[in-house]
N, C-alpha and C positions, 0 to 999 in steps of 0.2 A: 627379418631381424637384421638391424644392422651391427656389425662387428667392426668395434673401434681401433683401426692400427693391426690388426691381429696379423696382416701379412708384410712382404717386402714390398706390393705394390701399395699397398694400403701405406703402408709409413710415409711411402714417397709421397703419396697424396696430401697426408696427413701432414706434413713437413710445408709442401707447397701451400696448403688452405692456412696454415700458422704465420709461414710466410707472410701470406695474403694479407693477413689478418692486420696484419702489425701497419699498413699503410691508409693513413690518414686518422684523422682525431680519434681518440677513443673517448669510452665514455668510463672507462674502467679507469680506478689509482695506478699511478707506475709501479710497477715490480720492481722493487730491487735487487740488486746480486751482491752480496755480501765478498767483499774482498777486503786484503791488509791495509787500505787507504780508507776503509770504510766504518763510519763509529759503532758500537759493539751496542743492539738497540736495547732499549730499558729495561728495566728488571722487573718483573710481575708487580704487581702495587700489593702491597704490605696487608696484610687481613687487619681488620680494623680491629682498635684494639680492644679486650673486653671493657664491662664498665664496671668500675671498682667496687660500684656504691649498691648494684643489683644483688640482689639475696634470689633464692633459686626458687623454682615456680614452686608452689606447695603439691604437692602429690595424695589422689585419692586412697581411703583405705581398699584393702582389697582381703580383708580377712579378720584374723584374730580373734580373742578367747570371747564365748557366749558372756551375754550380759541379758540380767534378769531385771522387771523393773522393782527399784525400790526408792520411788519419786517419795513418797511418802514419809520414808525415811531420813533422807536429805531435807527434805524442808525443815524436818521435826530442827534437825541439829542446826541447820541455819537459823531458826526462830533462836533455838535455846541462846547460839552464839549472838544474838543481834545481829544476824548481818542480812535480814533478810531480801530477796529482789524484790525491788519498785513492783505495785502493785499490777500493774499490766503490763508487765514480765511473767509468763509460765515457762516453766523449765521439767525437763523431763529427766531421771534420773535412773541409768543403769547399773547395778554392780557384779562382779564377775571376778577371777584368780587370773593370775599368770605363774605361772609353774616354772623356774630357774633351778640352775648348778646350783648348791648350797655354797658350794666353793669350785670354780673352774678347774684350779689345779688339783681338785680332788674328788674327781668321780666317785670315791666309792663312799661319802659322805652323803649321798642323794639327793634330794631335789627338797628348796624349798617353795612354798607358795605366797604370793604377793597380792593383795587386794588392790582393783581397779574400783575405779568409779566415772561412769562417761555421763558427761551430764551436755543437755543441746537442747534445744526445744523440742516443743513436744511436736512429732512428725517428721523428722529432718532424716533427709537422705542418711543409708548407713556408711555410705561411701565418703562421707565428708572427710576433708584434709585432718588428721587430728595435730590438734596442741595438746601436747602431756606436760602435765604441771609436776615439780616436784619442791614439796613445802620443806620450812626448816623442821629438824628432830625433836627442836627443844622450844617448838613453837606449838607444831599442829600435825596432823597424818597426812599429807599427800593430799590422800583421798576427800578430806574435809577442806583442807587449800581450796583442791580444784573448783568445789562445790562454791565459795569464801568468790573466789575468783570469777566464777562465772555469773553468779549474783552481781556482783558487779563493772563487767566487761561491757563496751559498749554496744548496740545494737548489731551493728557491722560485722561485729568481729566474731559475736556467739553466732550468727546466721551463716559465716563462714566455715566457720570451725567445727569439730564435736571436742569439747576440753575433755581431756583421759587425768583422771590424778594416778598415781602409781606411788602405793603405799611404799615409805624409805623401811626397810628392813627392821622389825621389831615394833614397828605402828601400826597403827590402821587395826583388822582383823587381825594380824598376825602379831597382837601386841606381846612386847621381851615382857616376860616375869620370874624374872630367876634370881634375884637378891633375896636375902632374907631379910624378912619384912623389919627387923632391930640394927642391921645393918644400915639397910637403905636409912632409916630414918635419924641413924647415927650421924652419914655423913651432909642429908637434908638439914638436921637443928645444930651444929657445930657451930661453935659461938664464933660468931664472926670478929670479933675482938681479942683470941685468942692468938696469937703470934708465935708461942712459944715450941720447942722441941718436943716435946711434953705432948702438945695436943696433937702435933704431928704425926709421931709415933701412934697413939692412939686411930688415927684417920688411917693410918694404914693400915694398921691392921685388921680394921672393919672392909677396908676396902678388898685386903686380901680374903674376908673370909664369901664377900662377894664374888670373886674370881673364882672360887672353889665350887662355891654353888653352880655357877651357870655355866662352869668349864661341865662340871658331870652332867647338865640339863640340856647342855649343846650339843654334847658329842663329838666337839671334835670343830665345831663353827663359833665359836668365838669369836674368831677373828674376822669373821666374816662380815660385821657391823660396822662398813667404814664407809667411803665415799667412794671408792677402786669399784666394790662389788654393788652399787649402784648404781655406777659408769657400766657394767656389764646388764643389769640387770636390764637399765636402757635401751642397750642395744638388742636385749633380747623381746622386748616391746616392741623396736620396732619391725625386727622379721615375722613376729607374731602379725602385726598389721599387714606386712605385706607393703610396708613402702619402703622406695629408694630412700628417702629422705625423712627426716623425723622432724617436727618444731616443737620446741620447746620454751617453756618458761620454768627455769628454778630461783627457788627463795632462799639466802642461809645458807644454808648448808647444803640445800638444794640446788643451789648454784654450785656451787662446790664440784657435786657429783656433775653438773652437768657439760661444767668447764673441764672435767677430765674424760670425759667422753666426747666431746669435740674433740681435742687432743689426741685422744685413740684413733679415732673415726672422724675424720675430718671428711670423708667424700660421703659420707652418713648424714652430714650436716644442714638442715634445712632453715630457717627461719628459728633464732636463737635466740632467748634473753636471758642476762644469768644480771639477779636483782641481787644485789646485794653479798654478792661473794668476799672471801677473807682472803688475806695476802697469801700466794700461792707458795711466795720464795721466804716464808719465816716458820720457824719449828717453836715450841716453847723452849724455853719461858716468853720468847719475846712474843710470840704469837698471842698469846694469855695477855700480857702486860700492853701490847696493842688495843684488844679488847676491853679492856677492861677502864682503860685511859677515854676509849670512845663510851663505854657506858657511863660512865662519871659525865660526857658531855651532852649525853640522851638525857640523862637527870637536870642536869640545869636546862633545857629544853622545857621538859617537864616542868619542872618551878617556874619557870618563865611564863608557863602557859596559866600555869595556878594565879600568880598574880597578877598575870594580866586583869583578869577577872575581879566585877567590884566590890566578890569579900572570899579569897581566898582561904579554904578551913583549913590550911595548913600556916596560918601564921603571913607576916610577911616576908619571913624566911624557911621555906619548904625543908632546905637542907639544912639546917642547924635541928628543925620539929623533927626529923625522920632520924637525925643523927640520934638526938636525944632518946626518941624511941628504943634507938638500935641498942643503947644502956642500959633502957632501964629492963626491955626484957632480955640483955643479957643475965642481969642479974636474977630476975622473976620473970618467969615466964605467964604470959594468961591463960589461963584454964578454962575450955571450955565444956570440959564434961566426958563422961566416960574414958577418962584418967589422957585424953587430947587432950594440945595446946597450941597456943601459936607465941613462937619462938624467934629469937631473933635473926637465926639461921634459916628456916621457913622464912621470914620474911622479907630475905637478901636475895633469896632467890624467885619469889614470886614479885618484888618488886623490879630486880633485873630483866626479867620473863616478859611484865607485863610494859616495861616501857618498849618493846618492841611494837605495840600494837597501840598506838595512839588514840584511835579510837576508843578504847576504855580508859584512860588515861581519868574523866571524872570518875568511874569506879574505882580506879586504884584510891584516889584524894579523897574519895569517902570513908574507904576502910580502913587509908591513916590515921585518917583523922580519927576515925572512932576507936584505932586503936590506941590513940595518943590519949583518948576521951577513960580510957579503961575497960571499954565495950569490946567481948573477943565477937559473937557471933558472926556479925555481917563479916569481918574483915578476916573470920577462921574461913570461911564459904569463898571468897574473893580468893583471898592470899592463895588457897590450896589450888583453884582451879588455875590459877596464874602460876602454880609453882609444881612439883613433883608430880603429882599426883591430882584426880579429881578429887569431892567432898568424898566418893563412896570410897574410898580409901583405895581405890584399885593404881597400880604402882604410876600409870599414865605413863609420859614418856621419858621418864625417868632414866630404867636400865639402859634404855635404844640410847637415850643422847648421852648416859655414861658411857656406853660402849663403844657409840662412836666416834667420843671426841677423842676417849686413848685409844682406840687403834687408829684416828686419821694420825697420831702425835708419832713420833721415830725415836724422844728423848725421854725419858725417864728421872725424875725429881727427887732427890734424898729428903727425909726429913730434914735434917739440918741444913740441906740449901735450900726447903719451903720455907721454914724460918726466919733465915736471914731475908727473903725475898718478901715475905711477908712483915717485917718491919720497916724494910724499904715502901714498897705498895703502900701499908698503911698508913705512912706519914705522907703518899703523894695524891694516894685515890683514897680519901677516909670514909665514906661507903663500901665498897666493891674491894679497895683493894686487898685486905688479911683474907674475904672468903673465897678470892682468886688464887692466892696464894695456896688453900686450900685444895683446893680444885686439882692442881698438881701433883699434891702428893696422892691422891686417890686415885692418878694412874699409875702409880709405882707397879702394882704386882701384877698391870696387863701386859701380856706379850708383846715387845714393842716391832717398829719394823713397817708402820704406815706408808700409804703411798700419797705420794703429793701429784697435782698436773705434770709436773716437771718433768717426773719419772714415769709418766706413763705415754712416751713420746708415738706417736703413730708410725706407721710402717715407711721405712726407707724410702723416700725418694715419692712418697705420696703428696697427693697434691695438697697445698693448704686451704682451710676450710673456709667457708666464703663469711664475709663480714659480721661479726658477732654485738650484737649489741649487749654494752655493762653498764649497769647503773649504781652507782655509788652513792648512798645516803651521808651526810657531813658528819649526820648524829645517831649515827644505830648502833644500838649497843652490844650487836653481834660479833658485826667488824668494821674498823675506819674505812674512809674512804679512799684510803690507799690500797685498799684489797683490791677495789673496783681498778683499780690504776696500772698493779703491778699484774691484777689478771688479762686486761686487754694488752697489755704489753705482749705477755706469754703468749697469748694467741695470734700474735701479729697483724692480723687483721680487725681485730678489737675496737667498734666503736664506742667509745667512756659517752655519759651520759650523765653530769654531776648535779642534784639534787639538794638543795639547802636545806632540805627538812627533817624530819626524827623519825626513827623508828627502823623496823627492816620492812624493807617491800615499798618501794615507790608506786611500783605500778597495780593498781590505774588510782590512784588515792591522788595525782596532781596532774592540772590540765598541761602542761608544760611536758610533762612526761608519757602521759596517755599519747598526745599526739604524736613525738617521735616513736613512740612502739608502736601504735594503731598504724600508721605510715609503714613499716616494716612490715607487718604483720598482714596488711591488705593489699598492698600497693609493690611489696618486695624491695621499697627501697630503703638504705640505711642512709646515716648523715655524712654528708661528707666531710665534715669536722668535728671534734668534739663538743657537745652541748654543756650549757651550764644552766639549768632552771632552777626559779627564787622558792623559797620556801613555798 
């Protein structure tokens, strides 16, 4: 073995062979010797910089709650709904619970349980990345969305995916029924023409005697019915599953929730769409008075769409026939039997409800029409299932989306500023505006104290969340398209996505729009500037 330098003879050697070495060409670069006349050599080259427009890889499940099959089930309620998948589409259908804090900050309130529904084709890996779908309160359960949703997704996207719906609190299985059934229907047929202090007073205190009921039925969770503890309930979906990352689609109000958990958990954040979300930075009344301003412009969408057609049965002016309507069963209501009716206040509401969904848009013009005709039947069946409640009288999603619109609220409405606000309203929105006005004072006697995005800022110094996609309808009578506007703002990273069409829920109902989500959703990438697609 030879031993390099180790001694004083060896160095000398080793010194001579360097020597040696150094005489005649080399084939080696020069060495330099770095001294004060010498330039100081470059600085490491810069790690290249991330790419803005990448969303993060999707992440396999690796767990979460048992799912039983009820494929059979699912279909039933897609047929009922009309929505059902293109004939050589089968779809497989699981449903199952997720067990949550009733309320975080109060353990000893106990655990409530939330219905899942994973719907993927029939055979598909259990490992599949999931998308959790969360629908609006005042639309549909989650769980029937997801279903609604994957019916119609395109090929690509359900083979990629298994869609999770996750029922919003008080839907689904775990439907609220804690109103008494004369209250609830109190503030359901409230004559939408009524403006006065008078009716005000009266709305509240049905409202109050609502609050009373479901404070003792809750125990103590009332408050629990917001968008905050949907944002939690998310997050606890997704340690259930067992991924880093979660994707998401919310609708409504389901946007809502899910732009306040990106906000919490931004490093949680996977592949995001929030469809249709309401302006993050407005409380009521202006929040209401927004709303209310875009459902007035979802209605002449509507009437547009009526007469486009070569014999419109609401007249050739929709809104003047439906105004009319809204008179004359102010004054008379139709009777439909077993001491039912349908009322003018029922019909404010299932009219507002249903212009969310365009697709039955000819249903609703049929059951105007018939009710303009004098005929309650078909349009008692329509109006009901588009409004409070189903036909079977069972409460629907009633108490949930009362509940959760005054606790997402912080401001509280007197009679007497409904009134005034309601004569203002109704000389500017003459549908929508007196039973928006409405709507106000029926949160009087909820605990207020909502939480907004705003306030529910994520942890110090956390990193921001990766590219969010927002899609903003021009005509949804949920919320304007300024919701979409002021939520991607909020997020910072927020790509807007703006849509000329009606209703809430753009996606996948426009090819303009499917392809920027479908892009996102398969490919990870988002746009690099805001989009604007045509109706």
């Amino acid at each position: 073995m030879v031993r390099w330098c180790g001694t004083a003879l060896a160095a000398l050697l080793c010194t001579v062979l360097l020597a040696g070495c150094s005489v005649g060409p080399s084939l080696r670069p020069p060495v330099a010797v770095r001294g004060e006349d010498l330039p100081a050599p470059p600085p490491p080259p810069a790690a290249a910089p991330a790419d803005p427009d990448a969303l993060p890889d999707t992440d396999p499940v690796r767990g979460g709650p048992t799912f039983t099959d009820c494929t059979a089930e699912v279909l039933a309620g897609l047929a009922a709904s009309g929505t059902e998948p293109p004939e050589d589409r089968a779809l497989a259908a699981g449903c199952g619970r997720l067990t949550v804090a009733a309320d975080r900050a109060r353990p000893d309130l106990g655990p409530a349980r939330l219905g899942l529904t994973r719907i993927t084709r029939p055979g598909a890996p259990e490992d599949l990345p999931a998308l959790v779908v969360l629908g609006d309160t005042g639309i549909d359960g989650s769980s029937r969305a997801a279903a609604t949703l994957a019916a119609q997704l395109p090929d690509e996207v359900l083979a990629r995916y298994q869609v999770i719906g996750m029922d919003r609190r008080g839907s689904g299985t775990d439907l609220l029924d804690c109103a008494p059934p004369d209250a609830r229907a109190a503030l359901v047929d409230a004559d939408p023409t009524s403006a006065d202090t008078a009716t005000m007073d009266r709305l509240l205190a049905r409202s109050r005697a609502i609050v009373q009921d479901c404070y003792l039925m809750l125990s103590g969770t009332l408050t629990s019915f917001r968008a905050a503890s949907t944002a939690d309930d998310l997050e606890a979906l997704r340690s259930a599953l067992g991924t880093a990352r979660l994707n998401v689609v919310g609708v409504g109000d389901g946007a809502d929730a899910a732009a306040q958990w990106v906000t919490s958990h931004p490093e949680a954040a996977g592949r995001v769409v929030l469809d249709g979300p309401g302006d993050p930075t407005l409380d009521d009344p202006a929040r209401t008075e927004a709303a209310t301003a875009s459902a007035e412009a979802a209605f002449d969408a509507f009437a547009t769409a009526c007469t486009a057609g070569p014999a419109c049965p609401l007249g050739p002016d929709p809104r003047a026939t439906v105004r009319g309507l809204l008179d004359r069963l102010s004054g008379t209501a139709l009777p439909v039997g077993d001491g039912d009716t349908v009322t003018a206040g029922s019909t404010v509401h299932a009219v507002r409800t249903l212009l969310s969904q365009p697709a039955r848009w000819p249903e609703l013009t049929a059951a105007l029409a018939a009710a303009v005709a004098g005929d309650p039947a078909g349009p008692a069946r329509l109006l009901r299932s588009g409004g409070p409640g189903p036909p079977d009288g069972s409460p629907g999603s009633f108490d949930a989306a009362l509940a959760t619109r005054c606790n997402d609220s912080r401001v509280r409405t007197t009679p007497g500023e409904a009134a005034d606000l309601a004569g203002q309203w109704g000389a500017r929105f003459d549908l929508f505006g007196v039973a928006a006005a409405q709507q106000l004072v029926t949160c009087g006697p909820w605990p207020s104290g909502g939480t907004s995005a705003s306030q529910s800022p994520g942890a110090p110094g956390a990193a921001p969340p990766p590219p969010v996609l927002v899609i903003g309808t021009a005509r949804d009578p949920r919320s304007p398209q300024s919701g979409a506007e002021r939520t991607a703002e909020q997020l910072g990273g927020g790509r807007l996505v703006r849509w000329q069409g009606a209703g809430t829920g753009a996606y996948p109902r426009t090819p303009c729009v499917t392809a920027v989500v479908d892009r996102a959703l398969l490919e990870g990438r988002a746009p690099a500037e805001d989009v604007v697609c045509p109706p």
